[in-house]
DRENSETI-78533 format. One record per atom (N, C-alpha, C): residue in three letters; y, z, x. Coordinates in steps of 0.2 Angstrom, whole numbers, plus 5000, padded with zeros to 4 digits. Atoms other than C-alpha are relative to their C-alpha. Example, Ala and Ser with C-alpha at 12.3 -4.5 7.8 and 13.67 -1.06 7.14 Angstrom:
BEGIN
<r residuo="ALA" Y="4994" Z="5000" X="5004"/>
<r residuo="ALA" Y="4978" Z="5039" X="5062"/>
<r residuo="ALA" Y="5006" Z="5000" X="5004"/>
<r residuo="SER" Y="4994" Z="4999" X="4996"/>
<r residuo="SER" Y="4995" Z="5036" X="5068"/>
<r residuo="SER" Y="5005" Z="5003" X="4996"/>
This chain:
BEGIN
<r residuo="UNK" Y="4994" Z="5000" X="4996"/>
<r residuo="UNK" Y="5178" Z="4909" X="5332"/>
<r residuo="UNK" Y="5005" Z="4995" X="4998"/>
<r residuo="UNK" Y="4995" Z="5006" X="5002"/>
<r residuo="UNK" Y="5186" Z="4894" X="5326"/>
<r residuo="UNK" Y="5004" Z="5001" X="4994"/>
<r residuo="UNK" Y="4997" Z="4999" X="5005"/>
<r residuo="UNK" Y="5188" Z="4900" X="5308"/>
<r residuo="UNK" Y="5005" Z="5007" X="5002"/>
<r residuo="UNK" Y="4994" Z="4996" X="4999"/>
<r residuo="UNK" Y="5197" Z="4915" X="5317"/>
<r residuo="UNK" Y="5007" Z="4998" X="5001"/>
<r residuo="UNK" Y="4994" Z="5006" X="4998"/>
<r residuo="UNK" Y="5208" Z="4903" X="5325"/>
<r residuo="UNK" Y="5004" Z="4997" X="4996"/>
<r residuo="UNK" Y="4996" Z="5005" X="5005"/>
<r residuo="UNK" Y="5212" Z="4893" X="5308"/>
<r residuo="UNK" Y="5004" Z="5007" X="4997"/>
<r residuo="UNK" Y="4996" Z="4994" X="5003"/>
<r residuo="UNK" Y="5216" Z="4911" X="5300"/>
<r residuo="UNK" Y="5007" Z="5000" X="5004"/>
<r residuo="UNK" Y="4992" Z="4997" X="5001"/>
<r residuo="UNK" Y="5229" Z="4915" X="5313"/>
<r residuo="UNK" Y="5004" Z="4996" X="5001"/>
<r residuo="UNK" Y="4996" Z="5004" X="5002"/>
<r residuo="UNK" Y="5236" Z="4898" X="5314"/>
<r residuo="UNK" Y="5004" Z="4998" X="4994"/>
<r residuo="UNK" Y="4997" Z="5000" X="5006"/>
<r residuo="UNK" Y="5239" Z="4899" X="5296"/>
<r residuo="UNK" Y="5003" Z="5007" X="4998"/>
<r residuo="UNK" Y="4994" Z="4993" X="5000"/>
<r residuo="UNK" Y="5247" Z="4917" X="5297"/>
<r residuo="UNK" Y="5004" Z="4999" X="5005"/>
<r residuo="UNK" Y="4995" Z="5003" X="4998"/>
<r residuo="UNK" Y="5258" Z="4910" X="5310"/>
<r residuo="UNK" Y="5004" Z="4996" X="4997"/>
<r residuo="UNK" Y="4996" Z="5004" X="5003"/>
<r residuo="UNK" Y="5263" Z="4896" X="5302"/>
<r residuo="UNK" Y="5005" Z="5002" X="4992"/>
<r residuo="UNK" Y="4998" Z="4995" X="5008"/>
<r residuo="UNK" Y="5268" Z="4906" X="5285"/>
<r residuo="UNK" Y="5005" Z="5004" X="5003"/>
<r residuo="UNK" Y="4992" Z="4995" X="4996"/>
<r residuo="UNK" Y="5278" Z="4919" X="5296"/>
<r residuo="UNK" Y="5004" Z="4997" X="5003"/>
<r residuo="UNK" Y="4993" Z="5004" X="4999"/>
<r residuo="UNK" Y="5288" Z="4905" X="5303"/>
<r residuo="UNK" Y="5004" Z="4999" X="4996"/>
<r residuo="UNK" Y="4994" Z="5004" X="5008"/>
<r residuo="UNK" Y="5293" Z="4898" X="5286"/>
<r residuo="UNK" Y="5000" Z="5006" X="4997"/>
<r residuo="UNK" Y="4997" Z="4994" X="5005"/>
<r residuo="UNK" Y="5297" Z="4915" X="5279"/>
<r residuo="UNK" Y="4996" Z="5002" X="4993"/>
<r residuo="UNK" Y="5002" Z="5002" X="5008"/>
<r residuo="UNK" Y="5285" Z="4914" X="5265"/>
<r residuo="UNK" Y="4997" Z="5006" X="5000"/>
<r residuo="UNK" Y="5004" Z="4994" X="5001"/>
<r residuo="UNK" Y="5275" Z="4929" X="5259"/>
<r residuo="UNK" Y="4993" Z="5000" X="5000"/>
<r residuo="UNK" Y="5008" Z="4997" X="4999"/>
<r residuo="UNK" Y="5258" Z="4935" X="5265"/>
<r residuo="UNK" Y="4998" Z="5005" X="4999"/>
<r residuo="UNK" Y="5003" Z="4995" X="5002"/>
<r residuo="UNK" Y="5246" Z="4945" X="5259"/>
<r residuo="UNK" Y="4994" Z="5004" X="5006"/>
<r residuo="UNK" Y="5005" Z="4995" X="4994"/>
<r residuo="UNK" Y="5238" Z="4958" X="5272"/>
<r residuo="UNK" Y="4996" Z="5003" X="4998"/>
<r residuo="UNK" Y="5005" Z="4994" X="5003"/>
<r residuo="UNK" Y="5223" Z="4966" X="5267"/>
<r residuo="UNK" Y="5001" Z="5006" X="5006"/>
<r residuo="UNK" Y="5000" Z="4995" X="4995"/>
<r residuo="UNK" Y="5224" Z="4983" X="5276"/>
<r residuo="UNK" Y="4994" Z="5006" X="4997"/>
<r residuo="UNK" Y="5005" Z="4994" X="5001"/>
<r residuo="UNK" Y="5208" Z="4996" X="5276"/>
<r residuo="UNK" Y="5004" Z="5006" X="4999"/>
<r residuo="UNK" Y="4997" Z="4994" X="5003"/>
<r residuo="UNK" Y="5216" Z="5010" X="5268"/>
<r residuo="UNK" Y="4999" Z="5003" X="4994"/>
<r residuo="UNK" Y="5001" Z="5000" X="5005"/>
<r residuo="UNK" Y="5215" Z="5018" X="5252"/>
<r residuo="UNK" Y="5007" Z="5005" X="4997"/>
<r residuo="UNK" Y="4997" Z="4995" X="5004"/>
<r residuo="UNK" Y="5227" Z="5028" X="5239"/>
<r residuo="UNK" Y="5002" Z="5002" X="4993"/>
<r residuo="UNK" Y="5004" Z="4997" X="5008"/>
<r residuo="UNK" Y="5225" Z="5040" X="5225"/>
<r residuo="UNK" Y="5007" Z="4999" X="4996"/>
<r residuo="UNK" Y="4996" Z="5002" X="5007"/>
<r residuo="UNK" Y="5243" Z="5033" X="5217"/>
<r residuo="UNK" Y="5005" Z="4994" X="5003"/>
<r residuo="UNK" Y="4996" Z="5006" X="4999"/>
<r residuo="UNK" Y="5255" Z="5018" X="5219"/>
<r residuo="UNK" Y="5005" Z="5002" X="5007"/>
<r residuo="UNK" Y="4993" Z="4996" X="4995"/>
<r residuo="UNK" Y="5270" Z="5031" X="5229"/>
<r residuo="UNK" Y="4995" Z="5001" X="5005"/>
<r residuo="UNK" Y="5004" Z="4997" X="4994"/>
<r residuo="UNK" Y="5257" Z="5037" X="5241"/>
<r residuo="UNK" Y="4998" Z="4993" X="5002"/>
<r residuo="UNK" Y="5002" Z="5003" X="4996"/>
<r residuo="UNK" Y="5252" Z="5019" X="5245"/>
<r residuo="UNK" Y="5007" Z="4994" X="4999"/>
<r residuo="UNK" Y="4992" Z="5004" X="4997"/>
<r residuo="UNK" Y="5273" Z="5011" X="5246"/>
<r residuo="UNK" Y="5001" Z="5007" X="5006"/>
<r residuo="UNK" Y="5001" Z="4993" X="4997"/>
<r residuo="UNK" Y="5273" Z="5030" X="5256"/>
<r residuo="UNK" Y="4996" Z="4997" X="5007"/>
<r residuo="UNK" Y="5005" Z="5003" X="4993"/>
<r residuo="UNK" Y="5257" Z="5021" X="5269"/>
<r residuo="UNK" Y="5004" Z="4994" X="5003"/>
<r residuo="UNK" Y="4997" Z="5006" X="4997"/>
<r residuo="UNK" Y="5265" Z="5006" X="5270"/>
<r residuo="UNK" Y="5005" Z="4999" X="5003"/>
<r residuo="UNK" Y="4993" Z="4999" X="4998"/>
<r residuo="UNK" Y="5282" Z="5010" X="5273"/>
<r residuo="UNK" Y="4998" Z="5002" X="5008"/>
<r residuo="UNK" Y="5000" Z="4997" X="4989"/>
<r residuo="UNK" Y="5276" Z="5019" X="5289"/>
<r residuo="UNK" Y="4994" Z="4993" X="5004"/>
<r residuo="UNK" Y="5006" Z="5003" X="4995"/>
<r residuo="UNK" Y="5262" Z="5006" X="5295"/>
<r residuo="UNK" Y="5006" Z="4994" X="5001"/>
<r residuo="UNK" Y="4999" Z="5007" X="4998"/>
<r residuo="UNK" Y="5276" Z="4992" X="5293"/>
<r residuo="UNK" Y="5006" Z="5001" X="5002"/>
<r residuo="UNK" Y="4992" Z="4996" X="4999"/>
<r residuo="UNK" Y="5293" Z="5002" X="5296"/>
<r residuo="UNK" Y="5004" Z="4995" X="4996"/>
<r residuo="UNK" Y="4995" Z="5003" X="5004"/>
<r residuo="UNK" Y="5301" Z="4992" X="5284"/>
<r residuo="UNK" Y="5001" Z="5001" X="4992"/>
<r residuo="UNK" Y="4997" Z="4997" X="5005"/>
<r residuo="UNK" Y="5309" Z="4993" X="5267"/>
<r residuo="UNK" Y="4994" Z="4997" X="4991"/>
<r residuo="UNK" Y="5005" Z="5002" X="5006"/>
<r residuo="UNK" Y="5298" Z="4992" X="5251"/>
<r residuo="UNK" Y="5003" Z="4999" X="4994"/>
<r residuo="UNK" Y="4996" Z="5004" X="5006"/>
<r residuo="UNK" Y="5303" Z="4982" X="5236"/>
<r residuo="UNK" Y="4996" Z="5000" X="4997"/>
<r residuo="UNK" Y="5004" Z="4999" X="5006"/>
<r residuo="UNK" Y="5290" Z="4985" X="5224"/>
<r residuo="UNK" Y="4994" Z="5000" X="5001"/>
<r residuo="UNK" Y="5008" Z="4997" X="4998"/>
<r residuo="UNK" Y="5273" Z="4993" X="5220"/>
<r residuo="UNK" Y="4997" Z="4996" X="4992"/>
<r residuo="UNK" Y="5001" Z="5001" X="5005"/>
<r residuo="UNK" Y="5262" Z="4984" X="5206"/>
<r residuo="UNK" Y="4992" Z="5002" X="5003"/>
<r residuo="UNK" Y="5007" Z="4998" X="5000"/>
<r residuo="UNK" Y="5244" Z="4990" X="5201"/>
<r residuo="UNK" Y="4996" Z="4995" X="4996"/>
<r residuo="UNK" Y="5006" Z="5006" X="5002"/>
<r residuo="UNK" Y="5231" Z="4977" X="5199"/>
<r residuo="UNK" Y="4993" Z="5000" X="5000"/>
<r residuo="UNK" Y="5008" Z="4996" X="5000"/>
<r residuo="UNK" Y="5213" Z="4980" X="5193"/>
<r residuo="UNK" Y="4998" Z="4990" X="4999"/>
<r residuo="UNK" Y="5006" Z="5005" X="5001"/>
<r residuo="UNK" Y="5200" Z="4965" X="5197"/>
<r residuo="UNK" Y="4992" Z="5001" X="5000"/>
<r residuo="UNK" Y="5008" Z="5001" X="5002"/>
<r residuo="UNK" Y="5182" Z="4966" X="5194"/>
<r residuo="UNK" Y="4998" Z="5009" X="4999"/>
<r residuo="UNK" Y="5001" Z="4993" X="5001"/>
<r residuo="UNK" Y="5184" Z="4985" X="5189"/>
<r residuo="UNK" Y="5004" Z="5004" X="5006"/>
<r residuo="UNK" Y="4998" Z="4997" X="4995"/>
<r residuo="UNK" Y="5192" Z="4989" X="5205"/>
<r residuo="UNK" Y="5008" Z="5000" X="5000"/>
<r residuo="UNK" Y="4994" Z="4999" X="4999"/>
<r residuo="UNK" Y="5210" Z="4996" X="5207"/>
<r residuo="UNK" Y="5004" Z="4998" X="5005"/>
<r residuo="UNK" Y="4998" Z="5001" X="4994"/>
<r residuo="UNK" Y="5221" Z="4988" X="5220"/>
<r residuo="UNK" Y="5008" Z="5000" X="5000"/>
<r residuo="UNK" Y="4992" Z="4999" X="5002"/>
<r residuo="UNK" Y="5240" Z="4993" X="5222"/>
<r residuo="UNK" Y="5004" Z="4993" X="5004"/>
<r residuo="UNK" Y="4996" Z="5004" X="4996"/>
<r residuo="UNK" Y="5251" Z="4978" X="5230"/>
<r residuo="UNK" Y="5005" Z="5000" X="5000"/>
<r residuo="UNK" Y="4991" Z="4997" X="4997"/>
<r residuo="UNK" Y="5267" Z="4983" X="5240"/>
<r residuo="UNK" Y="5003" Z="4996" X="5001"/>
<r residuo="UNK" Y="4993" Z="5002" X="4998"/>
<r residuo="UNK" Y="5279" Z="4973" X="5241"/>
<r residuo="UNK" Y="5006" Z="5000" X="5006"/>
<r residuo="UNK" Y="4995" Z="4997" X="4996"/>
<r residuo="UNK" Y="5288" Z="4975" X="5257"/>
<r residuo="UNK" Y="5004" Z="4997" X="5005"/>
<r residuo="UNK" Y="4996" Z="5006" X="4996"/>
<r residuo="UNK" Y="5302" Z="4966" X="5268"/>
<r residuo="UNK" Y="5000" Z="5003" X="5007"/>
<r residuo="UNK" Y="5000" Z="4993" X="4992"/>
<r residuo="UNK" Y="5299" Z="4972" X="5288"/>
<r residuo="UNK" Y="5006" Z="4998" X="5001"/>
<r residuo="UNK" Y="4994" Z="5000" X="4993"/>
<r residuo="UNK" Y="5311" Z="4975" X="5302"/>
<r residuo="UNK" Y="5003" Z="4993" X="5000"/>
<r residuo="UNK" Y="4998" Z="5004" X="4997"/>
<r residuo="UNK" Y="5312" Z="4957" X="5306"/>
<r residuo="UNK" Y="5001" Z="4994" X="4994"/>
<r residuo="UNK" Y="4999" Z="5003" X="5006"/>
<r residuo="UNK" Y="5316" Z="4952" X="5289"/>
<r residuo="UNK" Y="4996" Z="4995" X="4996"/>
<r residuo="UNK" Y="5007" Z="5005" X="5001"/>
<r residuo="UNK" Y="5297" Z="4943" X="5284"/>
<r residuo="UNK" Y="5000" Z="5005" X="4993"/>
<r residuo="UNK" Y="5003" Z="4997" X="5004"/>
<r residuo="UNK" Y="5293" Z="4948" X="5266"/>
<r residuo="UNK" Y="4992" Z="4998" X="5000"/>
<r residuo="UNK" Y="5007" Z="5001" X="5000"/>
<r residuo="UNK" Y="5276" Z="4953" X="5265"/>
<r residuo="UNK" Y="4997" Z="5005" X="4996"/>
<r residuo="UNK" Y="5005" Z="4996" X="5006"/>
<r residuo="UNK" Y="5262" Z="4958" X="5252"/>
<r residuo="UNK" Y="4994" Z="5005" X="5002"/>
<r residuo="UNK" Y="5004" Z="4998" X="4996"/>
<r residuo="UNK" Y="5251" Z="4971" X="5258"/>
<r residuo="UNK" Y="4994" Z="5005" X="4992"/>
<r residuo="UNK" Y="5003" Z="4999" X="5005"/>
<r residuo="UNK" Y="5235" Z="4976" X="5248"/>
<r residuo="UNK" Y="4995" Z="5007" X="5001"/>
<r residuo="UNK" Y="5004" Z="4995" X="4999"/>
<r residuo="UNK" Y="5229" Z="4994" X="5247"/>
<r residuo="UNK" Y="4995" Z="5000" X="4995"/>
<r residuo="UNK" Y="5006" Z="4996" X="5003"/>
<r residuo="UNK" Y="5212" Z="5002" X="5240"/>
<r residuo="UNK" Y="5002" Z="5004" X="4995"/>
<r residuo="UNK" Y="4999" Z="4991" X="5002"/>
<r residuo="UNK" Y="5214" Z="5015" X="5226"/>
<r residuo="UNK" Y="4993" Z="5003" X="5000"/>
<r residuo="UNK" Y="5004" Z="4992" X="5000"/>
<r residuo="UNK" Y="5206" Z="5031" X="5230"/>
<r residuo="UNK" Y="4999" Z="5004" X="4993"/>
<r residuo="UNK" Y="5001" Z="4996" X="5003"/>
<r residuo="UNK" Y="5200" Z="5042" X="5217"/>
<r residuo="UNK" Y="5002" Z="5008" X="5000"/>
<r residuo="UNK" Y="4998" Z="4993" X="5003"/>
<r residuo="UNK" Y="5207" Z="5060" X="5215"/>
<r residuo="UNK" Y="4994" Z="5005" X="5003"/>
């Protein structure tokens, strides 16, 4: 419970100073458009960039996106396989 609490008083504090946060979001997709495509609708704001980043063998696309209430935030989709 507590380390919940530190989490979201450090994602509070980061969305007050305007800084960029990274959101893991359980989702996955089989190309970079298809997950700026998820995220545009999960966050309704405007997407600034898709970049594809492989760590320990594993694909992961990070979108770039600035919401509605003008917060740039990084959000980290899955890749899916085909």
């Amino acid at each position: 419970m507590q380390l919940r609490l530190a989490k979201l008083g450090l994602v509070l504090a980061v969305a007050i100073m305007g800084a960029t946060l990274t959101i893991p979001v359980h989702a996955q997709a089989a190309s970079a458009a298809e997950a700026a495509a998820m995220v545009k609708a999960r966050t309704k704001g405007r997407v600034l960039g898709v970049r594809t980043v492989e760590t320990q063998g594993r694909r992961t696309y990070r979108v770039k996106v600035l919401t509605s209430k003008g917060v740039m935030r990084t959000v980290n989709v899955q890749h899916r396989s085909r």
